[in-house]
C-alpha positions in Angstrom: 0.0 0.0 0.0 1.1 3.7 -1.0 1.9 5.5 2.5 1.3 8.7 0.6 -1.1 10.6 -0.5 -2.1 13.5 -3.1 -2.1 17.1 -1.3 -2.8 19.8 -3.4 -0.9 18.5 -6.3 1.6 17.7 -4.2 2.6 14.6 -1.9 2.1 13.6 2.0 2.5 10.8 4.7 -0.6 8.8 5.1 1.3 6.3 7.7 0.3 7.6 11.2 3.4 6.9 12.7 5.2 9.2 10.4 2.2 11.7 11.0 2.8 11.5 14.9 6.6 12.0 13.4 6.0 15.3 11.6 3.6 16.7 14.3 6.9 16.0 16.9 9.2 17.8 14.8 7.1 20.4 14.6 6.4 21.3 18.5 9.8 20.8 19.0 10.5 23.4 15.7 7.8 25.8 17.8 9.4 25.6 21.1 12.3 26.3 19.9 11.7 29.2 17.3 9.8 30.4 20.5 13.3 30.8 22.4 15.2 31.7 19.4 13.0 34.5 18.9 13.7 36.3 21.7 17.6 35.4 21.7 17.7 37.0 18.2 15.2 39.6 18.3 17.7 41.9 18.8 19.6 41.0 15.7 16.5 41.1 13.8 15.6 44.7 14.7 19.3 45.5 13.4 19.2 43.9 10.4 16.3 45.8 9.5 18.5 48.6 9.2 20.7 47.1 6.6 20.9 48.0 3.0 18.7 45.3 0.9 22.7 44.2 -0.9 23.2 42.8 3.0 20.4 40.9 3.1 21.4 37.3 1.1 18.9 34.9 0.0 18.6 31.6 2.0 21.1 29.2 0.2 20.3 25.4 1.7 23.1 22.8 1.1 23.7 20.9 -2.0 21.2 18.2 -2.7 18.9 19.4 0.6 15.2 18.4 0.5 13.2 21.3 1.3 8.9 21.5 2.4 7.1 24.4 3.4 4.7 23.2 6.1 1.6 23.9 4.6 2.6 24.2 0.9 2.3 20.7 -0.9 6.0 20.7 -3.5 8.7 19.3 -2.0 12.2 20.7 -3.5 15.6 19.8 -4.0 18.7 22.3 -3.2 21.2 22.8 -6.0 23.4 25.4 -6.2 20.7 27.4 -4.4 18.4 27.3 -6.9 15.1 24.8 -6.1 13.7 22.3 -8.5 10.2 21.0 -8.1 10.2 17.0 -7.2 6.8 16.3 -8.6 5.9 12.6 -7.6 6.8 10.0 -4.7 9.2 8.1 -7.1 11.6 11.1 -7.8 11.4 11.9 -4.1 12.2 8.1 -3.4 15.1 7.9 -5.6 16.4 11.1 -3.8 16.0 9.4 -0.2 12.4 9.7 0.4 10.5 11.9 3.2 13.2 10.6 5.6 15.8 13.4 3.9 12.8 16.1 3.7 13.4 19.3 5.7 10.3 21.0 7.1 10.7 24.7 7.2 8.4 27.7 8.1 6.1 29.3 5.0 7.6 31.8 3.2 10.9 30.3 3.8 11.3 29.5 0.0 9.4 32.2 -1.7 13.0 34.3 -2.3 14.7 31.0 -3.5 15.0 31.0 -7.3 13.9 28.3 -9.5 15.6 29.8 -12.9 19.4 29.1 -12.5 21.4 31.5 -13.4 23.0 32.1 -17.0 25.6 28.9 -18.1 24.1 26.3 -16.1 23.8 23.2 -17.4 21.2 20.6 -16.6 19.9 17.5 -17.3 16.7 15.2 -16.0 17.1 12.2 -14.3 17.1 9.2 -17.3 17.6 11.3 -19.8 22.0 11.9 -20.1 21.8 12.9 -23.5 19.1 16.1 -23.3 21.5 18.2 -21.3 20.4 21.9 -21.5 21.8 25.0 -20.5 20.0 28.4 -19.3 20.8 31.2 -21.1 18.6 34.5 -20.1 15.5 32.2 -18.5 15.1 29.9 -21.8 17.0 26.3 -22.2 19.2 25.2 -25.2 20.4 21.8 -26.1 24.3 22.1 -25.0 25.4 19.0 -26.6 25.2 20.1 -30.2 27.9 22.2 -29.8 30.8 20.5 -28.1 32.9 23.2 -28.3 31.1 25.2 -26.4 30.0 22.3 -23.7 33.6 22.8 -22.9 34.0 25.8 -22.6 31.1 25.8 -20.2 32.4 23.2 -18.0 31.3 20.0 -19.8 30.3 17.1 -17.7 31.8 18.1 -14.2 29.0 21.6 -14.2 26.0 19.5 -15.4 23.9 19.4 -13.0 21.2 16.3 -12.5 17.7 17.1 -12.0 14.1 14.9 -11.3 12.6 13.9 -14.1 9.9 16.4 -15.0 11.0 19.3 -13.2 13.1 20.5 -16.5 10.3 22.7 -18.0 7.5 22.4 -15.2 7.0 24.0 -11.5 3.8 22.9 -9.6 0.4 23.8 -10.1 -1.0 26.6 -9.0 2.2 27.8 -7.1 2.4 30.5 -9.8 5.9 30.5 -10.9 6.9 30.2 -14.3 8.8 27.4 -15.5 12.0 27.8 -17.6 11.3 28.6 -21.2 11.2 26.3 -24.3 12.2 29.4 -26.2 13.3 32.3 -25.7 11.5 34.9 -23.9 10.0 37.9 -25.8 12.4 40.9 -26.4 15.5 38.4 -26.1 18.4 38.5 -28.8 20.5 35.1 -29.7 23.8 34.4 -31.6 24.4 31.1 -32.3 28.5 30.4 -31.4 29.4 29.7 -34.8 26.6 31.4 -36.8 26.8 35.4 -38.0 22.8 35.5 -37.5 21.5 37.8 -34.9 17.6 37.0 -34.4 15.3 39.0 -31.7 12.7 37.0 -30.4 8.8 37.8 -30.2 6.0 35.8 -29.2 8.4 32.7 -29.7 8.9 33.5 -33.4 12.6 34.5 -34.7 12.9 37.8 -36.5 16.2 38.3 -38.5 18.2 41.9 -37.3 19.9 42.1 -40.4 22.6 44.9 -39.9 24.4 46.8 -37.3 21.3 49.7 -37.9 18.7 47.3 -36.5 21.2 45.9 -34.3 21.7 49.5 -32.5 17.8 49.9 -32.5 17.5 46.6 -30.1 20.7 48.4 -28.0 23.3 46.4 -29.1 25.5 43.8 -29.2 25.7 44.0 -25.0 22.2 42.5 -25.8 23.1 39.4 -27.4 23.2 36.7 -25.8 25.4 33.6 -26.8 23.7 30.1 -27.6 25.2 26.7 -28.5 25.0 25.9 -31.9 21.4 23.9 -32.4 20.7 21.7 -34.7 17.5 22.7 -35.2 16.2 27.0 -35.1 15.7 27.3 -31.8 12.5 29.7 -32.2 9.5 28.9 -33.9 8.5 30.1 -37.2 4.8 31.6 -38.8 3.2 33.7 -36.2 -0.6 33.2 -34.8 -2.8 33.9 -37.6 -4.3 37.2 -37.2 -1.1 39.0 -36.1 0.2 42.1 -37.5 3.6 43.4 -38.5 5.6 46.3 -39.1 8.9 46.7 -40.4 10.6 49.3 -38.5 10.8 52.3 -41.0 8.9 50.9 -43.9 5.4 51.7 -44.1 3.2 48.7 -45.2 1.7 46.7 -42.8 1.2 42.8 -42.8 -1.1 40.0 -41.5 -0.4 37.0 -40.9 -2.8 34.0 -41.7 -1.6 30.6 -42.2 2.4 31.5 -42.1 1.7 33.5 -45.4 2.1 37.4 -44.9 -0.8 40.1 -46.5 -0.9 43.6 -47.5 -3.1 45.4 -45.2 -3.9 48.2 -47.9 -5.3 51.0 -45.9 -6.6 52.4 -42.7 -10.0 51.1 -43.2 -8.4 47.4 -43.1 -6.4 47.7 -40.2 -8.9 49.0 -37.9 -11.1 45.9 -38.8 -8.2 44.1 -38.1 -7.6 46.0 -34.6 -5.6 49.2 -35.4 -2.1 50.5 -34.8 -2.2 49.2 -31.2 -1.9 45.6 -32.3 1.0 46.0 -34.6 4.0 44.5 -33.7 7.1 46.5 -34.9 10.0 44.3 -35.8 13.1 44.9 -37.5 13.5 46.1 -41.1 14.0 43.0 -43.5 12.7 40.4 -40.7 9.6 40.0 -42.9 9.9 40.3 -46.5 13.6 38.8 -47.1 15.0 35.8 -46.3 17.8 35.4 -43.5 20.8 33.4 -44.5 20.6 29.8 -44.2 17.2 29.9 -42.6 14.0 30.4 -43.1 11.8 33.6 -42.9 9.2 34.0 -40.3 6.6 33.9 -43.1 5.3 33.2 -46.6 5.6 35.8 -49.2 3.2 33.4 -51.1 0.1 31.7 -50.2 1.2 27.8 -49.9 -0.5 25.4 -53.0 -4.0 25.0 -53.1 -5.3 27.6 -50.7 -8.7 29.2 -51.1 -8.3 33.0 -50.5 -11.5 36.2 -50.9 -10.7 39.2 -49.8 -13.0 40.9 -47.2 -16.3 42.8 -48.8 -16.0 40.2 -52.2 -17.5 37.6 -53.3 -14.4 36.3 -55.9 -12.7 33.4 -54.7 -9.3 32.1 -55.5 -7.1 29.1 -55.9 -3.5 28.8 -55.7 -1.8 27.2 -58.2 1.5 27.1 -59.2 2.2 30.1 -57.1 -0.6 31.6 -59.5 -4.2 32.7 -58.5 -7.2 30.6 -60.7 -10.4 32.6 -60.0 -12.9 30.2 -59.1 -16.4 30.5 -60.8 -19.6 29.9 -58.3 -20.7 27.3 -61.0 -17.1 25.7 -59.9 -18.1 25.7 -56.1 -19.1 22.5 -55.6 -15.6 21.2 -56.9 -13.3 23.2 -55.3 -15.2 25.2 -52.7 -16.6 22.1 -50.4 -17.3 22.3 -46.9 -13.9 20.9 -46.1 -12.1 23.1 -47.7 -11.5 26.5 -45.8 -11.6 29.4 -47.6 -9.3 32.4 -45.7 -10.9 35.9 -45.7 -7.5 38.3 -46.2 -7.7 42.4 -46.4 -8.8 43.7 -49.6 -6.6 44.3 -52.5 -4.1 42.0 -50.6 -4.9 39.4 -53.4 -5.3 42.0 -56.5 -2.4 44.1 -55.7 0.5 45.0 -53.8 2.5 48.2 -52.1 5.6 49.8 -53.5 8.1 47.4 -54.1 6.5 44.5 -54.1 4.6 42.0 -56.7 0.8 41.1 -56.4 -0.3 37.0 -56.7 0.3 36.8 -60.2 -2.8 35.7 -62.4 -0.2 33.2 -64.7 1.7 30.0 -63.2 5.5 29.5 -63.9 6.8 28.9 -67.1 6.6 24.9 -67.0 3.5 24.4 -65.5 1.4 21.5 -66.7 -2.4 22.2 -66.0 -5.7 21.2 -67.7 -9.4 22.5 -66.7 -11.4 20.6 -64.7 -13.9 19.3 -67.5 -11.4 19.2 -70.0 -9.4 16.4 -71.6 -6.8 18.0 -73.2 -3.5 19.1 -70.7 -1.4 22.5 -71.4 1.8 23.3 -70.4 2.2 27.2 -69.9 5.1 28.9 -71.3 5.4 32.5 -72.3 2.1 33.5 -72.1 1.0 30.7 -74.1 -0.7 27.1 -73.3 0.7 24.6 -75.3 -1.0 20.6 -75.6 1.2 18.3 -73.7 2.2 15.4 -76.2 3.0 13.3 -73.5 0.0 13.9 -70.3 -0.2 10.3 -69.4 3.9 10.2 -68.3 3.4 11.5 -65.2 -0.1 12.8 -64.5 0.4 13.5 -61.0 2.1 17.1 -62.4 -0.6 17.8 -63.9 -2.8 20.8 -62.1 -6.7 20.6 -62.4 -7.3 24.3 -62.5 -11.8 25.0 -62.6 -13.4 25.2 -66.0 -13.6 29.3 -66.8 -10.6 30.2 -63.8 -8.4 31.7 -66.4 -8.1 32.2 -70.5 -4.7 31.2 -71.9 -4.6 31.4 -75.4 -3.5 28.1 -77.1 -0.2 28.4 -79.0 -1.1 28.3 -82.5 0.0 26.2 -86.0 -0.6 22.9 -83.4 2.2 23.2 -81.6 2.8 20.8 -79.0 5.2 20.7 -75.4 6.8 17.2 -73.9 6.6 16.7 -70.6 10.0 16.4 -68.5 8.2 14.7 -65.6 10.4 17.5 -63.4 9.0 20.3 -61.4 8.1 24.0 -62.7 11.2 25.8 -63.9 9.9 29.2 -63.7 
């Protein structure tokens, strides 16, 4: 039988012996706090006076155990940071309750559970997932062995309970240590020229020392291990809007894919100036090196797009926009297939500087309409018939009957298939 018991998300004895235990320790903890208190009340009064620098945060030693009496979480001590033990097992394989020090409420509440910058960590079963903290968020230190070194390797990797990495208890509202990094934090990788400032969880490039100076710097930047993977996310919440820095058109975001928001009219639907986020020039409509951009500049294959206050809806194909007729509806508007509402004109045209959907696909693109049997292949304006459409069918793109008018190359002239993707 389990002597323990579920408190508040948290763990207790159930045995009564080890009831009648705790309820001992704690009269004789009472009687003597009793006489402490007026040994060192003296001390207390003086230390009042003290400058807040004198006062130092309770630091238990290494590996300690540590309750609050009526608070649920037990903790374990390293290098004065606490780390949730949240079930009986990790407690057990740290000694059990026979190890756990009771201590008054309040006792912990000034002990942090971040550790500090360059600590490494790993959970219990788990050798190969070490971590290190860099400014509250966690990194995988062992993809860069370089700089595991240099941090300490093995000998400063501290082991924690399994399940205390990226979690703190219930309720207790304290916030775990970050998956990514926290909003408004920069990040080098060791080896890697890229800056990126962080948002929301999503990775915006600071292209130049201009940008750079905007976010104050390179005293700023915080150095990261070398990932193999980004170590942000990519494609913000749909709905969000964006600003580069000093450039004037604004974007939303719906399904990674970025949209013009054309005018003043659209962004207040949309929520107005107060929910644009300004990032940094370039972070949105170029691509960083060697990485991928936060967004789309183009809608991905097959979406269904209408701009608000029309009726016209599209199809993407081939990077290409097919209107779609309503007579067309019930083949490519079904109700599984969502259709995105964007701003208007963000489909039909574009600010300065940039391109609009186009209406043609690449140059390459095989395509035939819906009720048709003959297959095209577009190239310099012109559809050509495909003298080869049953090589590989699966490149060929069923566009709906009436989307689009492509004149047919004339004298017969006919296109092979390569069986290779669009070359345009």
């Amino acid at each position: 039988m389990n002597r323990y018991q579920s408190q508040d998300e948290g763990f207790a004895p159930t045995d009564k012996r080890e009831r009648m235990r705790a309820r001992s320790l704690a009269a004789m903890i009472t009687v003597r706090s009793l006489t402490t208190l007026l040994i060192s009340g003296f001390f207390a009064l003086a230390a009042l006076a003290l400058p807040n620098s004198a006062h130092a945060q309770p630091c238990f030693p290494e590996g300690s155990l540590i309750k609050e009496y009526s608070s649920a979480p037990v903790w374990v001590i390293h290098r004065c940071v606490k780390f949730w033990v949240p079930n009986q097992y990790e407690l057990d394989v740290l000694g059990g309750w026979g190890r756990v020090r009771w201590v008054p409420d309040g006792t912990l509440a000034s002990v942090p559970h971040i550790p500090a910058d360059n600590t490494m960590w790993v959970e219990r079963t788990f050798p190969q997932n070490v971590q290190v903290v860099i400014a509250g968020a966690s990194y995988g230190a062992l993809y860069d062995s370089q700089m595991f070194a240099q941090l300490g390797g093995w000998a400063n990797v501290i082991e924690i309970p399994l399940g205390s990495m990226w979690a703190t208890p219930p309720g207790s509202g304290l916030t775990p240590v970050s998956w990514y990094p926290l909003s408004g934090t920069m990040i080098r990788e060791r080896s890697r020229a890229p800056v990126w400032v962080v948002y929301d969880e999503i990775g915006y490039w600071v292209s130049d020392q201009v940008e750079l100076d905007w976010l104050l710097g390179w005293a700023n930047v915080h150095l990261i291990p070398d990932q193999i993977v980004a170590p942000f996310r990519r494609c913000p919440a749909d709905g969000t809007l964006l600003n580069e820095r000093t450039q004037a058109p604004v974007w939303v975001v719906y399904g990674c894919t970025r949209y013009w928001v054309s005018d003043p009219t659209e962004l207040s639907v949309l929520g107005g100036w107060s929910q644009v986020k300004q990032v940094p020039n370039r972070s949105v409509t170029q691509n960083p090196p060697n990485y991928w951009p936060p967004v789309n500049s183009w809608p991905p294959e097959g979406a269904r797009l209408t701009e608000r206050t029309t009726r016209d809806i599209y199809m993407i194909v081939a990077g290409a926009k097919f209107y779609i007729p309503p007579s067309e509806y019930p083949y490519f508007v079904t109700p599984d297939i969502r259709v995105q509402t964007v701003p208007y004109r963000a489909l039909t045209s574009a600010p300065t500087g940039f391109n609009p959907i186009p209406n043609a696909p690449a140059n390459g693109t095989a395509f035939r309409w819906r009720s048709g049997t003959t297959s095209y292949i577009f190239d310099g304006g012109w559809a050509y018939p495909i003298s080869n459409p049953n090589d590989c069918p699966e490149q060929v793109n069923v566009v709906p009957d009436g989307s689009s008018i492509f004149l047919v190359a004339p004298g017969g002239q006919t296109r092979q298939m390569s069986c290779a993707p669009p070359i345009g």
